[in-house]
N, C-alpha and C positions, 0 to 999 in steps of 0.2 A: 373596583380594583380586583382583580384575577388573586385568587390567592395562588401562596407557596407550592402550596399539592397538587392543583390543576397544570402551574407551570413546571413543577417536576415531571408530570406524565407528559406532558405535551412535547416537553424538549426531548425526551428517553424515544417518543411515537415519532417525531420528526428526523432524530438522528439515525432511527432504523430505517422510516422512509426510505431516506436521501441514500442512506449506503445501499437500500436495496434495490431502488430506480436504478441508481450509478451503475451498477453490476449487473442489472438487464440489461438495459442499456446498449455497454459496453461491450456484453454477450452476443446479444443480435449485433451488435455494430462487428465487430470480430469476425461473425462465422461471415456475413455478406459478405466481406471486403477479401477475406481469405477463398471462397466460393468464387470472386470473381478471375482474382490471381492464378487461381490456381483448382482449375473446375475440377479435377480431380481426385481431390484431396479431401479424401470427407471425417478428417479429424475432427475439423471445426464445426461441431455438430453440441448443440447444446443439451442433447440426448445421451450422448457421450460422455460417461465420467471421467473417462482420463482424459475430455477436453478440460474438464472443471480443475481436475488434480491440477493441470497445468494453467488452466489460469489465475489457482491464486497463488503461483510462486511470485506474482504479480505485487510489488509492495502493497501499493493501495488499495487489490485484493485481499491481501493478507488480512489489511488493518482492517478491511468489513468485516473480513470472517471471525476478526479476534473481536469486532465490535458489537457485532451479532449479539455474541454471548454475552458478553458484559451489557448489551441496552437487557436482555433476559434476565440475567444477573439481579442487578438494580431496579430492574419492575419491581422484584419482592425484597432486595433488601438497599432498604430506605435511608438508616441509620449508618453515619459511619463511625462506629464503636469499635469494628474491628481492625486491625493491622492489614489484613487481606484486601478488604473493601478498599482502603487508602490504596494500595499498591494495583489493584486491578485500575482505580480510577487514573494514577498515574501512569500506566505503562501503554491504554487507551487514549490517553490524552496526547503521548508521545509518538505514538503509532499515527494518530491526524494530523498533529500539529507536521511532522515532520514529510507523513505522505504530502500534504498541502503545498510546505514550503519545497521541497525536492520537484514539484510538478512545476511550479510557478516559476522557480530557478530555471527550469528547462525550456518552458516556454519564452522569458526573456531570452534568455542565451540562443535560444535559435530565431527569434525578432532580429534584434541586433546583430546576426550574423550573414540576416536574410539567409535561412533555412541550412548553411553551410557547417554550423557546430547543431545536431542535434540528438544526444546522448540520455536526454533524461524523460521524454515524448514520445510517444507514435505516434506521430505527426510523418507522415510520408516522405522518403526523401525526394523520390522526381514527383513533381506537381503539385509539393504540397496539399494544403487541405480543397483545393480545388480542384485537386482529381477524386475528392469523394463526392464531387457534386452530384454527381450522376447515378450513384449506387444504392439501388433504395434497401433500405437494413428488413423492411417487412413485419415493423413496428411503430404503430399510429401514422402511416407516410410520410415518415421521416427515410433523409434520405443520409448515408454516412458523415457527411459534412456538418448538418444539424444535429443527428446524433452526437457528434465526437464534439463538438462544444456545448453540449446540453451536458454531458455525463461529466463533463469533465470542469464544468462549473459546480453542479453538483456532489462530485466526488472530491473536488481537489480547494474547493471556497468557502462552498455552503456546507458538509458540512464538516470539516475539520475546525471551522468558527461555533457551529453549535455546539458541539464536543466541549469546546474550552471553554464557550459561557457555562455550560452547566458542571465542568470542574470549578471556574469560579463561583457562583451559584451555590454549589449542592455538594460540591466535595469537602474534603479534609486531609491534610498532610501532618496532621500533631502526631501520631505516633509513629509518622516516616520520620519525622523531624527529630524525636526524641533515639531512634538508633538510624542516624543518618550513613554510618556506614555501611550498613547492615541493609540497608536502602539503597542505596548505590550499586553494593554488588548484587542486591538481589535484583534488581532493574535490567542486568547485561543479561539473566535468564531467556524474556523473552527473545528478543534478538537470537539469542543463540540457535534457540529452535527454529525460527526462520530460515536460518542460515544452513544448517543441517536438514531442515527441508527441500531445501531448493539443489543441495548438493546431490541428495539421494532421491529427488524425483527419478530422474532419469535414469538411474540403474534398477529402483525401483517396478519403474512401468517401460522399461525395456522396449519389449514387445509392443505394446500399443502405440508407443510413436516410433519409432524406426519401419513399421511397416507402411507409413507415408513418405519417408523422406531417406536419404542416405548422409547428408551430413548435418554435424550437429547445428551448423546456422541455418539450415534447413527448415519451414515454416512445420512443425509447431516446434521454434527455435528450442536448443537443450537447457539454457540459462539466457531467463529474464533480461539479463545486462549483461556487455560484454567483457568488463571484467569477473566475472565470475568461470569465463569462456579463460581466461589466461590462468585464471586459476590453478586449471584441470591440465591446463596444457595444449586446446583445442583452436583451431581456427574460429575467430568471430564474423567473419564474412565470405565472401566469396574472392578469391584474389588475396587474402588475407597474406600475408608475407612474413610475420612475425616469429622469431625464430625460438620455440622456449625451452626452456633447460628445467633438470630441478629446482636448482636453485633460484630461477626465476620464479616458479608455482610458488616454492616458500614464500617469497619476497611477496608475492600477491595476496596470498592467503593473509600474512602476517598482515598488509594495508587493508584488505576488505574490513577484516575480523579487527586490526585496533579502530579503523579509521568508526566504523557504525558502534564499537564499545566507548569510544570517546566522545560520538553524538549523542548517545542516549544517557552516556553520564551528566555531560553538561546540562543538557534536555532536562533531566532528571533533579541534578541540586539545583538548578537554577529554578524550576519548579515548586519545588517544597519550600524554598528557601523562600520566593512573591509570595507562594499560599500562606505560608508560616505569619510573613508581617498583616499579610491582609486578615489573615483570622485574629491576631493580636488586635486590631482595629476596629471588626466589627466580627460577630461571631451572629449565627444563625443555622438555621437548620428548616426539614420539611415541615 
């Protein structure tokens, strides 16, 4: 039988794998596909940092990048004694769990609507994934079609599930549990940075994308999603017709910012609240 310690490395080595495959992956799948669109354009260059800056205003970029550190994190610390360790393994767990189910949401929703609603995927809108048939990414001869469902099993199934067996496994929420409010608000921290990440790319790095493109839905788009584009006040597409005012931005800002503070609250008590009884039950460690 495998002990404890061997399965704690192995899931920590598996969950870096996976988000680090995901994110090559998804890298050469990107520059190919943008290279072909748009010969051009040589943002999409995986040589290019401010390709990278803007790829992880990418959710389930983000959550490798925040998971990077925390599989590093946890190589060396084993024990969860501390209040920090609980709260890093919760805010990581949230970051999968939710990149996973936001992918999988999108991918139903545009099945069912045969390709017609599709908001939460880059999944193509003309020709669907069978116009990536023919596009080869320049990685193991795969060609973007294979890529874009390799990475995104791997990124958005396998491993937002590893992540949570080894929060069930190997975590602990008793000292989230014991100031649970205090846990709640400190939980909306990481989101926050997210969110002010992705708002100050673009004024940030200026220069390096506006000297490909002239408008903001312009490929290497200004914001990830398009509400973040009504945000600001910008056209999210081409033809875009949408008429914004201040008060609209407000109205936007106020939905982005409660609508992801109230997913990661729930996310969050609902969390501590299964670890709580499951450690009441059976209690263990590395």
């Amino acid at each position: 039988m495998l002990s404890k310690r061997f399965k704690y490395y192995s899931l920590l080595f598996s969950i870096f794998f996976f988000h680090l495959f995901s994110v090559i992956i998804c890298g050469f799948n990107d520059v190919a596909r943008e290279r072909i669109k748009h010969p051009g354009n040589f943002f999409a260059d995986l040589k290019n940092v401010s390709y990278w800056v803007w790829f992880f205003t990418w959710w389930s970029a983000w959550t490798s990048l925040i998971t990077f550190f925390w599989v590093i994190y946890r190589w060396w610390k084993k024990d969860n004694n501390s209040y920090w360790t609980q709260f890093f393994d919760l805010n990581v767990v949230i970051f999968n769990l939710s990149s996973g189910i936001i992918f999988v949401a999108g991918w139903i929703l545009d099945m069912i609507t045969f390709g017609k609603v599709n908001l939460l995927t880059n999944i193509p809108h003309k020709g669907g994934l069978e116009s990536l048939s023919k596009i080869p990414i320049g990685f193991w001869g795969l060609y973007s079609k294979q890529g874009w469902i390799i990475y995104n099993i791997t990124w958005h199934i396998i491993a937002p599930l590893l992540v949570f067996y080894f929060f069930w496994k190997f975590s602990s929420t008793s000292l989230l549990n014991k100031k649970k409010k205090t846990s709640l608000s400190a939980s909306l921290f990481s989101p926050t940075i997210y969110l002010f990440y992705v708002f100050l790319r673009p004024v940030i790095d200026y220069q390096n994308s506006y000297q490909f493109k002239t408008k903001t839905y312009d490929y290497p788009k200004d914001y990830p999603f398009s509400f973040f584009n009504r945000c600001v006040g910008k056209p999210s597409w081409k033809g875009d017709t949408y008429q914004s005012t201040l008060w609209k931005q407000i109205f936007w800002i106020i939905l982005v910012f409660g609508a992801t503070y109230l997913i990661f609250s729930l996310l969050a008590y609902y969390l501590i609240k299964w670890k709580n009884f499951q450690q009441n039950n059976n209690t263990g460690g590395v």
